[in-house]
N, CA, C and O atoms as CSV, one atom per row, in Angstrom:
chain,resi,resn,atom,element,x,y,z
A,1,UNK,N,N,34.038,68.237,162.937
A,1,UNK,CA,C,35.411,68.171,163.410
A,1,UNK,C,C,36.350,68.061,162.201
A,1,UNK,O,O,36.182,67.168,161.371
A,2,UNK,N,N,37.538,69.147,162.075
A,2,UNK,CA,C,38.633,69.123,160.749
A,2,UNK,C,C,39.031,67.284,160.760
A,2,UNK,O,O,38.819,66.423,161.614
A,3,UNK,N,N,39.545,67.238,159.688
A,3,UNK,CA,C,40.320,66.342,159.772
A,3,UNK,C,C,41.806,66.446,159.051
A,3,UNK,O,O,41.958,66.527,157.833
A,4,UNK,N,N,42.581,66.435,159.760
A,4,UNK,CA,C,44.026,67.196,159.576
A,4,UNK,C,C,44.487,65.906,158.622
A,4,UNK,O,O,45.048,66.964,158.337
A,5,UNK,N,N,44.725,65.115,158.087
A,5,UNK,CA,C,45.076,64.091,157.042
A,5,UNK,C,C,44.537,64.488,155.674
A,5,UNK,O,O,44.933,64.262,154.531
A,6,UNK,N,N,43.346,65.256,156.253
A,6,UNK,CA,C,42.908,66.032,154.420
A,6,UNK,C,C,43.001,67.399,154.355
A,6,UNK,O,O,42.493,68.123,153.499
A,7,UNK,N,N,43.620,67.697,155.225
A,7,UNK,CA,C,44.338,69.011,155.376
A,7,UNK,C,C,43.410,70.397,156.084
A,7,UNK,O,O,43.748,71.578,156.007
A,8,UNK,N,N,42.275,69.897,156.713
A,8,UNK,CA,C,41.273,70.561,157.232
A,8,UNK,C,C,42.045,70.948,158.754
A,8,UNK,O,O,42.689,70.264,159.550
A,9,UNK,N,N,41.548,72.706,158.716
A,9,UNK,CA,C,42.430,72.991,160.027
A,9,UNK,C,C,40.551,73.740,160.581
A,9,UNK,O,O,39.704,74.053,159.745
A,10,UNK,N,N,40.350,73.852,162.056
A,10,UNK,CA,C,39.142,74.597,162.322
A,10,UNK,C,C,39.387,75.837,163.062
A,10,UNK,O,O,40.249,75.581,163.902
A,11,UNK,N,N,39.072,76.904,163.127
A,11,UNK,CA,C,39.069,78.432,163.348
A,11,UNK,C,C,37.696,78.972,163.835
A,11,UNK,O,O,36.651,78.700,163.245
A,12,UNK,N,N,37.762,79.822,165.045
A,12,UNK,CA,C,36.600,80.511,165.411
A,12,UNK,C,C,36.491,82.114,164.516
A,12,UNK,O,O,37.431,82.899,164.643
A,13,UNK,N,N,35.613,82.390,163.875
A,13,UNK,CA,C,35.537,83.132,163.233
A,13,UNK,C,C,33.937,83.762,163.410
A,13,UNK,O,O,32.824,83.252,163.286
A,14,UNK,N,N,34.548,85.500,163.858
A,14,UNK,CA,C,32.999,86.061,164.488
A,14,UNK,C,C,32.042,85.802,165.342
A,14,UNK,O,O,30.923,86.266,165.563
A,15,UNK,N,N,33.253,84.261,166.155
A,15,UNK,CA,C,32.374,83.616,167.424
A,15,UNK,C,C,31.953,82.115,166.810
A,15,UNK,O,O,31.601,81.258,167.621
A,16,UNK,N,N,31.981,81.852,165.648
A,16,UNK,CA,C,31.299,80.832,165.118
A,16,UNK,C,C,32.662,79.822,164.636
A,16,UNK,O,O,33.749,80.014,164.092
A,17,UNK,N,N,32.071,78.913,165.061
A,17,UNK,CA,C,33.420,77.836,164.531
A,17,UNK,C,C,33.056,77.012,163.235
A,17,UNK,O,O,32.009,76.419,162.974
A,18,UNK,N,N,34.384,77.161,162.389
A,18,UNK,CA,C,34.562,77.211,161.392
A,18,UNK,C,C,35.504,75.896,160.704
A,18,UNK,O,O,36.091,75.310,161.614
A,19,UNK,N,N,35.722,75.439,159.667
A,19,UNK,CA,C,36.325,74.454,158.849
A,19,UNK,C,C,36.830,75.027,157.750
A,19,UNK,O,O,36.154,75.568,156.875
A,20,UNK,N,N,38.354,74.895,157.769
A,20,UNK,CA,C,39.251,75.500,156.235
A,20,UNK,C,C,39.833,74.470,156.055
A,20,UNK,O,O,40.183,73.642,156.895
A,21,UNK,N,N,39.988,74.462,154.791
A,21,UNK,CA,C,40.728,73.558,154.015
A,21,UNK,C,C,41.202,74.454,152.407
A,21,UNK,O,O,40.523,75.264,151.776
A,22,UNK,N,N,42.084,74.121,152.215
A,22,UNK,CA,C,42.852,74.463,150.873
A,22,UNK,C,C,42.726,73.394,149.801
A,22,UNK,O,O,43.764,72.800,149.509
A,23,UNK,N,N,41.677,73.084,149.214
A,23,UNK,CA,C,41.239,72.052,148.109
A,23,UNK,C,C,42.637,72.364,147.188
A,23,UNK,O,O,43.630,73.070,147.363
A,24,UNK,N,N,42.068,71.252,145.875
A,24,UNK,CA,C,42.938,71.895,144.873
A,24,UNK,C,C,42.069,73.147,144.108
A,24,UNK,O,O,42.501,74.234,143.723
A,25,UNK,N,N,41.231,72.815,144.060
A,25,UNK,CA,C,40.358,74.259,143.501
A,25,UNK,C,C,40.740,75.669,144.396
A,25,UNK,O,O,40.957,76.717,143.789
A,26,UNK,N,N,40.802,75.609,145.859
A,26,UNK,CA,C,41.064,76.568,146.567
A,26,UNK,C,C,42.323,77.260,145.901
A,26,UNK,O,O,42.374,78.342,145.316
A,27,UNK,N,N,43.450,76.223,146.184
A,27,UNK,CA,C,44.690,76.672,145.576
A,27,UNK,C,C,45.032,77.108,144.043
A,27,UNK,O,O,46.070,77.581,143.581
A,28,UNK,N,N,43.882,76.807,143.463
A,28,UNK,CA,C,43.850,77.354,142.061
A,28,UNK,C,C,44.143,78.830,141.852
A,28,UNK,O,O,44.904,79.626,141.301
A,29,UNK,N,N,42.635,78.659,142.950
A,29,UNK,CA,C,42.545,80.413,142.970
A,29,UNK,C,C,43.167,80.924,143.493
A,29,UNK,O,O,43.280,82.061,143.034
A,30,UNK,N,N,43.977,80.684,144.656
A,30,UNK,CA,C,45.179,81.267,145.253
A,30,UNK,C,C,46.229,81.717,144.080
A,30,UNK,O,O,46.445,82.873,143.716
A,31,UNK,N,N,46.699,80.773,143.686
A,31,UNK,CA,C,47.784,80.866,142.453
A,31,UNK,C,C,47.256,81.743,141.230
A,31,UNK,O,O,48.257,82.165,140.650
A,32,UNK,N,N,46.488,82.040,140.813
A,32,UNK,CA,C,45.922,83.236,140.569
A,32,UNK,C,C,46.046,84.453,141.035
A,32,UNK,O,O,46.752,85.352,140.577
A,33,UNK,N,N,45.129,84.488,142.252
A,33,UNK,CA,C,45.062,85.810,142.989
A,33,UNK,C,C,46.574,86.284,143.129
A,33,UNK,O,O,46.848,87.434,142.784
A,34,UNK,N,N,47.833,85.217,143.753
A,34,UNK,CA,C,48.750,85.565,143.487
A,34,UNK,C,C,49.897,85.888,142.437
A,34,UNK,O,O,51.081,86.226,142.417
A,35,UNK,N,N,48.858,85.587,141.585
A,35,UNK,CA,C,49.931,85.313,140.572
A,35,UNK,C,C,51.575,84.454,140.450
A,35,UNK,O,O,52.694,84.715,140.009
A,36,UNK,N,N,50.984,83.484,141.034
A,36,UNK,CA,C,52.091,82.448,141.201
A,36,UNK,C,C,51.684,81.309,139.394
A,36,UNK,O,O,50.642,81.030,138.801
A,37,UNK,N,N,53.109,81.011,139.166
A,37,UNK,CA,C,53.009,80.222,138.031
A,37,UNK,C,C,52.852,78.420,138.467
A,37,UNK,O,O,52.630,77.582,137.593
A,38,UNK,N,N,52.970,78.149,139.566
A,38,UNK,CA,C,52.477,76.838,139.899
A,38,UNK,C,C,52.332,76.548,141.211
A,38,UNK,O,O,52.653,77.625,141.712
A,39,UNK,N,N,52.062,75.814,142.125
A,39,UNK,CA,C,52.193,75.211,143.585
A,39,UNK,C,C,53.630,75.090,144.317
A,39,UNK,O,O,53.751,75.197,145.538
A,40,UNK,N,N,54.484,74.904,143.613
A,40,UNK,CA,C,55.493,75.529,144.141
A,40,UNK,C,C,56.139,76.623,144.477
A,40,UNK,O,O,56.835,76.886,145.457
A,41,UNK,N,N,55.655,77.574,143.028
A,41,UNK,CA,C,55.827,78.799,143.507
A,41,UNK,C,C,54.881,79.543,144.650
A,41,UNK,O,O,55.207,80.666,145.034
A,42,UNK,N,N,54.046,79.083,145.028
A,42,UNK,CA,C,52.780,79.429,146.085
A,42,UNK,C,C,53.113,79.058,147.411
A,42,UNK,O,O,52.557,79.685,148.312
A,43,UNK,N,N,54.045,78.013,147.752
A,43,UNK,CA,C,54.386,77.306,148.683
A,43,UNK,C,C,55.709,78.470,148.694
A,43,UNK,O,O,55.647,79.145,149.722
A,44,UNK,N,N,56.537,78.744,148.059
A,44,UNK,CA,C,57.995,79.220,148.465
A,44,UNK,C,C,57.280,81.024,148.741
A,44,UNK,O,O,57.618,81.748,149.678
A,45,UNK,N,N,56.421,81.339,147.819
A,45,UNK,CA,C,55.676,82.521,148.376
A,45,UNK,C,C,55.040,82.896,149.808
A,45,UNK,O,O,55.037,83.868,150.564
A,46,UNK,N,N,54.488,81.559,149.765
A,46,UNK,CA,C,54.260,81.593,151.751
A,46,UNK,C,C,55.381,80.953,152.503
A,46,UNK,O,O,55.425,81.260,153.695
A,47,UNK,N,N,56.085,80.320,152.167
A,47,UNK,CA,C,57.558,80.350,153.091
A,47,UNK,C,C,58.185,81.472,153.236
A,47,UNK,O,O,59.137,81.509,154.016
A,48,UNK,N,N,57.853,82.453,152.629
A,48,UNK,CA,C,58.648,83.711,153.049
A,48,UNK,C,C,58.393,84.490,154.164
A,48,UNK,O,O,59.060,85.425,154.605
A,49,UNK,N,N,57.015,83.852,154.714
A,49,UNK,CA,C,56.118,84.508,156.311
A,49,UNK,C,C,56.294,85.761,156.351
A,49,UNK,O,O,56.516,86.315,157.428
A,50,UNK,N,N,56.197,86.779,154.618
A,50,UNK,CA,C,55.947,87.907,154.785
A,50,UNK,C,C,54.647,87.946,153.794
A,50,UNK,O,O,54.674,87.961,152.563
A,51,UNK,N,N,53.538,87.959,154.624
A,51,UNK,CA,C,51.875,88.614,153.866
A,51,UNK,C,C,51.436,89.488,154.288
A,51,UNK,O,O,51.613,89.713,155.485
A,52,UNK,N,N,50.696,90.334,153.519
A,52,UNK,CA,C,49.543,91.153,154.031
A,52,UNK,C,C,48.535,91.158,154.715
A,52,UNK,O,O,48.268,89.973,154.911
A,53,UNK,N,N,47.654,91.913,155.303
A,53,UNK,CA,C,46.559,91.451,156.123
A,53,UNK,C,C,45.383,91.471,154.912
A,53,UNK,O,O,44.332,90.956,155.292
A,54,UNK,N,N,45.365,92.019,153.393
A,54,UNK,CA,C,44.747,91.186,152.447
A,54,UNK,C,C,45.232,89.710,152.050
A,54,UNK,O,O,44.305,88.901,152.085
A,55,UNK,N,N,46.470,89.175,151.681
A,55,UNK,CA,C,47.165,88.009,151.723
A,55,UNK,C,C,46.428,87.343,152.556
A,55,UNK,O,O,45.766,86.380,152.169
A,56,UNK,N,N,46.429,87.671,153.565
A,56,UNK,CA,C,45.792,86.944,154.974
A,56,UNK,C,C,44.028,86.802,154.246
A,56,UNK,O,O,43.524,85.903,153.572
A,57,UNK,N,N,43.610,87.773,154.619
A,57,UNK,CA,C,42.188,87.549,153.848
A,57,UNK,C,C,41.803,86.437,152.878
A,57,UNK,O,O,41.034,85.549,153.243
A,58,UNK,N,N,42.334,86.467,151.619
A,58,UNK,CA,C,42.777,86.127,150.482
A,58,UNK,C,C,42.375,84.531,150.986
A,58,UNK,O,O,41.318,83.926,150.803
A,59,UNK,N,N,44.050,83.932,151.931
A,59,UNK,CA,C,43.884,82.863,152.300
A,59,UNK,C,C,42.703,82.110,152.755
A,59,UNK,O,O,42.136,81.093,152.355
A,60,UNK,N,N,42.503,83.004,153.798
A,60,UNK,CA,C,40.896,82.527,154.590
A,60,UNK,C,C,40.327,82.578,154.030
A,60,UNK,O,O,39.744,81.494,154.023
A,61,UNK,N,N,39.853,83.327,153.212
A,61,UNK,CA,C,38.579,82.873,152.533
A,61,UNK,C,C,38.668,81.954,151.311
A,61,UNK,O,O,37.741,81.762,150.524
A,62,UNK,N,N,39.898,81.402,151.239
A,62,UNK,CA,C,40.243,80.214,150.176
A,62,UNK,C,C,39.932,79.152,150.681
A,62,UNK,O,O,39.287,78.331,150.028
A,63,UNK,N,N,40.379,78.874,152.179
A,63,UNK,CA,C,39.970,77.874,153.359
A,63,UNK,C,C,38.699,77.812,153.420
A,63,UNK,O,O,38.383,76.622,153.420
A,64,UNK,N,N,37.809,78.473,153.471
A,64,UNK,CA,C,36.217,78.498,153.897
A,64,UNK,C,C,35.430,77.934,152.759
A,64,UNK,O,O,34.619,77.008,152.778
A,65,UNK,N,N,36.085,79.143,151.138
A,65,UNK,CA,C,35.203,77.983,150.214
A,65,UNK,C,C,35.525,76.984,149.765
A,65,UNK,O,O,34.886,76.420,148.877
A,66,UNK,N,N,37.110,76.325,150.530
A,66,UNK,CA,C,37.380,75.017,150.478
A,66,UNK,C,C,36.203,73.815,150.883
A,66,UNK,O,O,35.740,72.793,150.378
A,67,UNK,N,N,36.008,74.789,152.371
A,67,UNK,CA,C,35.395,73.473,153.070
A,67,UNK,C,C,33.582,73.870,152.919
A,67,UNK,O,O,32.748,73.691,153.806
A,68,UNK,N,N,33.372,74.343,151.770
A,68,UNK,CA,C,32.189,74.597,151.582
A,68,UNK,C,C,31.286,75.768,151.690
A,68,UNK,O,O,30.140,75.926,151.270
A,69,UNK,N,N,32.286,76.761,152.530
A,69,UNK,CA,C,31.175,78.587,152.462
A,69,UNK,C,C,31.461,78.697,151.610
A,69,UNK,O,O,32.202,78.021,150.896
A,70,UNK,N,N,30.593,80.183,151.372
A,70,UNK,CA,C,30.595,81.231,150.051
A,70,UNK,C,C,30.603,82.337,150.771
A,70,UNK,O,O,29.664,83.046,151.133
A,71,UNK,N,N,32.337,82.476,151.043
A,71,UNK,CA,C,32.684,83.763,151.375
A,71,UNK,C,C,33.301,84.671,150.227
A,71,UNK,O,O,33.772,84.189,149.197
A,72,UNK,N,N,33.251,86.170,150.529
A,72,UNK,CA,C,34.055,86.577,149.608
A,72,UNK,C,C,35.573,87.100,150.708
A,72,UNK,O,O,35.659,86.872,151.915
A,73,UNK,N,N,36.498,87.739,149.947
A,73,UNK,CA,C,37.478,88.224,150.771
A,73,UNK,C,C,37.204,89.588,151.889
A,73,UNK,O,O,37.562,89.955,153.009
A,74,UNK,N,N,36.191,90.104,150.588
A,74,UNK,CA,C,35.511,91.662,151.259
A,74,UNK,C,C,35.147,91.137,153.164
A,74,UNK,O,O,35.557,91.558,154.246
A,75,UNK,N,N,34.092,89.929,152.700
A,75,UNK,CA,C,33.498,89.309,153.942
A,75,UNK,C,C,34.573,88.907,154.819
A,75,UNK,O,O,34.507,89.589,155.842
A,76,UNK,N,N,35.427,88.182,154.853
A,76,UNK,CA,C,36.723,87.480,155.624
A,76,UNK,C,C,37.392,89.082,156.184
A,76,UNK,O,O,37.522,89.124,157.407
A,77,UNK,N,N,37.799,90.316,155.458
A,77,UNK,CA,C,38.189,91.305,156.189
A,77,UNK,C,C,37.203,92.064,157.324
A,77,UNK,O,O,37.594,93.050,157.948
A,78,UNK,N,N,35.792,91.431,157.514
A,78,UNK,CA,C,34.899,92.286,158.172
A,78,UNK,C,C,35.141,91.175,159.533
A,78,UNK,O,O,34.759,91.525,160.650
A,79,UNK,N,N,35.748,89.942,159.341
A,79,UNK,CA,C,35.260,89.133,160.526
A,79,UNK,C,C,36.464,89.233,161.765
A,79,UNK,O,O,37.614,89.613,161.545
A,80,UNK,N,N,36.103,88.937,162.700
A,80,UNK,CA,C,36.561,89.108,163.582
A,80,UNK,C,C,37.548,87.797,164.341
A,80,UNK,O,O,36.747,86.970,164.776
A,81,UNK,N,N,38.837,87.404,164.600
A,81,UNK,CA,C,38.988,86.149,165.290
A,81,UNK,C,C,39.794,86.541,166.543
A,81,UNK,O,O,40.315,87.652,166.641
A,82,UNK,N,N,39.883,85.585,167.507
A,82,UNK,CA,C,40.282,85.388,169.035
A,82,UNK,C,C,41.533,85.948,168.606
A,82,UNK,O,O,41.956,85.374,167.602
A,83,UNK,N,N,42.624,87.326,169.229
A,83,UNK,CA,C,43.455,87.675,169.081
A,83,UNK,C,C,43.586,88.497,168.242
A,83,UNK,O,O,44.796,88.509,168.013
A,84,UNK,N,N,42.863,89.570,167.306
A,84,UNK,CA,C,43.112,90.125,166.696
A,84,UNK,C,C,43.518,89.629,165.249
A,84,UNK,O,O,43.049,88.731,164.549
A,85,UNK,N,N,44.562,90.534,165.042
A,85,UNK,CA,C,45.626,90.207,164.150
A,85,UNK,C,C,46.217,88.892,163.997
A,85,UNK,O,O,46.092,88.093,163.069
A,86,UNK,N,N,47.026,88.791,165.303
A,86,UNK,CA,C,47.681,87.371,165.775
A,86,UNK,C,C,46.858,86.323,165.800
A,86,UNK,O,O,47.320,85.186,165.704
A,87,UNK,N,N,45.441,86.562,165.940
A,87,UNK,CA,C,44.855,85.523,165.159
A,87,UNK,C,C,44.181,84.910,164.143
A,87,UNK,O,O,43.383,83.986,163.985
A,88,UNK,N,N,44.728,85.676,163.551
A,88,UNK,CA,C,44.731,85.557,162.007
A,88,UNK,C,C,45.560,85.030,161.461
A,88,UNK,O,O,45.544,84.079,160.681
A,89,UNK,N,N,46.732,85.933,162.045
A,89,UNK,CA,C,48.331,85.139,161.220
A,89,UNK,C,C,47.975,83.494,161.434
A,89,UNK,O,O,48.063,82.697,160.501
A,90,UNK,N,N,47.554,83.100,162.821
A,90,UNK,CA,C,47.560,81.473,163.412
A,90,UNK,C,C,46.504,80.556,162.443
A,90,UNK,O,O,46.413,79.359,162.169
A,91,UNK,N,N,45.872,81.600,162.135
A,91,UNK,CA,C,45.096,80.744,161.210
A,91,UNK,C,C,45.560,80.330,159.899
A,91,UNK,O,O,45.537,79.264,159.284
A,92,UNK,N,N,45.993,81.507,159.660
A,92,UNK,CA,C,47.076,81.362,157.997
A,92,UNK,C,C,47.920,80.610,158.207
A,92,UNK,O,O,48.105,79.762,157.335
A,93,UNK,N,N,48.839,80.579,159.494
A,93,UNK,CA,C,50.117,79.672,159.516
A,93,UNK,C,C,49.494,78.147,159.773
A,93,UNK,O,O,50.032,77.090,159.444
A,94,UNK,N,N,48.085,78.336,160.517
A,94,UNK,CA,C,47.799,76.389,160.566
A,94,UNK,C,C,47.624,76.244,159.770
A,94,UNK,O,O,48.217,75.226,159.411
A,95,UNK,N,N,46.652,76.976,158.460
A,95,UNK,CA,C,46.001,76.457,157.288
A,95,UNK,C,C,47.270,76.316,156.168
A,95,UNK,O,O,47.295,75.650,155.133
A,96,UNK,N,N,47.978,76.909,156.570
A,96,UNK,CA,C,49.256,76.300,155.676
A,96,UNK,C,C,50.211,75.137,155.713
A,96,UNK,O,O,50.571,74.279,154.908
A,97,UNK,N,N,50.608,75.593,157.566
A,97,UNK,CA,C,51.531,74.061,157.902
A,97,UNK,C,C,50.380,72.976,157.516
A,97,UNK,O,O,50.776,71.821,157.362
A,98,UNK,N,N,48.852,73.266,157.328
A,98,UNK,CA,C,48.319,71.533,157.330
A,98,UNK,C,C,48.168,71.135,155.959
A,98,UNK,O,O,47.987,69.961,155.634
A,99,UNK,N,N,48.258,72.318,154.954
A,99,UNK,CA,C,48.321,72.282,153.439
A,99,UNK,C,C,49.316,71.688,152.820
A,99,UNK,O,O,49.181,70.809,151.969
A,100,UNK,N,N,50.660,72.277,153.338
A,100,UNK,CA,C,51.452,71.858,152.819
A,100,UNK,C,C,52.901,71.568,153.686
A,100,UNK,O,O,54.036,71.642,153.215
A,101,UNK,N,N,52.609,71.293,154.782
A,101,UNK,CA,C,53.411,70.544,155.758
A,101,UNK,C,C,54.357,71.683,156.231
A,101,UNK,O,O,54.171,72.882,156.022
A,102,UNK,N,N,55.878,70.869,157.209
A,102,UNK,CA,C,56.344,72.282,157.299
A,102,UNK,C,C,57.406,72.961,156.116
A,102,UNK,O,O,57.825,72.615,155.012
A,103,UNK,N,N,57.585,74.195,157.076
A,103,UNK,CA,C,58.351,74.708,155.847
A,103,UNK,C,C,59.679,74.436,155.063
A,103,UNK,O,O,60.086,74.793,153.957
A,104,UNK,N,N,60.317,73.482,156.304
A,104,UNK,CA,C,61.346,72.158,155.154
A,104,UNK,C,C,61.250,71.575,153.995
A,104,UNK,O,O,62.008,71.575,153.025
A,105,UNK,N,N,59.928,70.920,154.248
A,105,UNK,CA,C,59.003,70.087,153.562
A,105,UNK,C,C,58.658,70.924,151.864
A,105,UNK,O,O,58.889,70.420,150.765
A,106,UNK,N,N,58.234,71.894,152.058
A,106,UNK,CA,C,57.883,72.704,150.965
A,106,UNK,C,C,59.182,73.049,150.335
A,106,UNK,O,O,59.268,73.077,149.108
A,107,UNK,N,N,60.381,73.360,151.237
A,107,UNK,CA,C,61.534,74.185,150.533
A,107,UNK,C,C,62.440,72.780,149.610
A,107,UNK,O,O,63.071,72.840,148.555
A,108,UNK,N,N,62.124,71.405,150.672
A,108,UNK,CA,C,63.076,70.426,149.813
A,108,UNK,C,C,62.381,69.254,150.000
A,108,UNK,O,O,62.480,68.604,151.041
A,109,UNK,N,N,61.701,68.942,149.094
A,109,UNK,CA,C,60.531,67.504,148.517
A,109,UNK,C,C,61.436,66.768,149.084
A,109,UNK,O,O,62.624,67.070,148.972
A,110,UNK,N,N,60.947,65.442,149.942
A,110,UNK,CA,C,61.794,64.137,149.472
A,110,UNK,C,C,62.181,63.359,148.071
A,110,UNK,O,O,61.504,63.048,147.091
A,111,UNK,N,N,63.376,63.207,148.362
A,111,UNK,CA,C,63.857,62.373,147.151
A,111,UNK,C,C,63.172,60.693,147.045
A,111,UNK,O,O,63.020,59.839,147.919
A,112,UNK,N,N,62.974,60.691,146.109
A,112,UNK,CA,C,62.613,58.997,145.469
A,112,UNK,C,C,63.582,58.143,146.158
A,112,UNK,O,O,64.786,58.397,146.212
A,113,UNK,N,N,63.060,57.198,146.645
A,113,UNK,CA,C,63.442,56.348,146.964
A,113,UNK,C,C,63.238,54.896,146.234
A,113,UNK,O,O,62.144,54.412,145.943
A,114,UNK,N,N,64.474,54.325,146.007
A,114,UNK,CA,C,64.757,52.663,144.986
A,114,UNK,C,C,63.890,52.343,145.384
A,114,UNK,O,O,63.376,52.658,146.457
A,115,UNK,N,N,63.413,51.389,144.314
A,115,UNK,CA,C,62.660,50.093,144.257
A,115,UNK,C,C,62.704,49.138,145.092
A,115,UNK,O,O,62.024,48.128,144.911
C-alpha cells in the first residue's frame, strides 16, 4: 500500500498494481532527461501541464524505479493503463501533485515564518 506522506502514489499498470514514487535519485534523472538546471525548474516545467506522451513515459518510469522496478522508458511506452491515454496523464498528474504538492505550492514556496 503507497504511502502518500513519502510521496508514493499506486497505479494499475498492464493489469498489475503498481507503486511510484519520485525519490531524490528519481528526480535526478528527471532533471537530466529534461534538462532542467534544478528542482525548481522541473516543478515550473510540469506546472505548465503541457507533456508529451514520452514526457509521460519518462515520468513513469522515474516513479517505478523510485519505488524499486527496473523499468526502462522503452518498457513504460509498451504498457498499458485503465483509460488509455487519460490514464496516464492521471498517473503523471497524481505522481506529481504527491511529489510536489499542488501547483500553488510549487509556483510560490511558503515564506519563513519568525521565531
Amino acid at each position: 500500500m503507497p504511502n502518500r506522506r513519502r510521496g508514493e502514489i499506486s497505479a494499475v499498470l498492464d493489469g498489475t498494481p503498481r507503486v511510484l514514487v519520485l525519490t531524490l535519485g528519481a528526480l535526478a534523472e528527471l532533471e537530466a532527461a529534461f534538462g532542467a538546471e534544478d528542482l525548481m525548474a522541473l516543478a515550473e516545467r510540469f506546472g505548465r501541464g503541457r507533456l508529451s506522451a514520452r514526457d509521460a513515459a519518462r515520468i513513469i518510469a522515474a516513479g517505478l524505479n523510485g519505488a524499486g522496478a527496473s523499468v526502462s522508458v522503452e518498457e513504460v511506452e509498451r504498457m498499458r493503463a485503465d483509460g488509455g491515454a487519460a490514464g496516464f496523464a492521471r498517473i503523471v498528474a497524481e505522481l506529481l501533485a504527491a511529489t510536489f504538492g499542488s501547483a500553488e505550492a510549487v509556483q510560490s514556496p511558503p515564506s519563513p515564518q519568525p521565531a
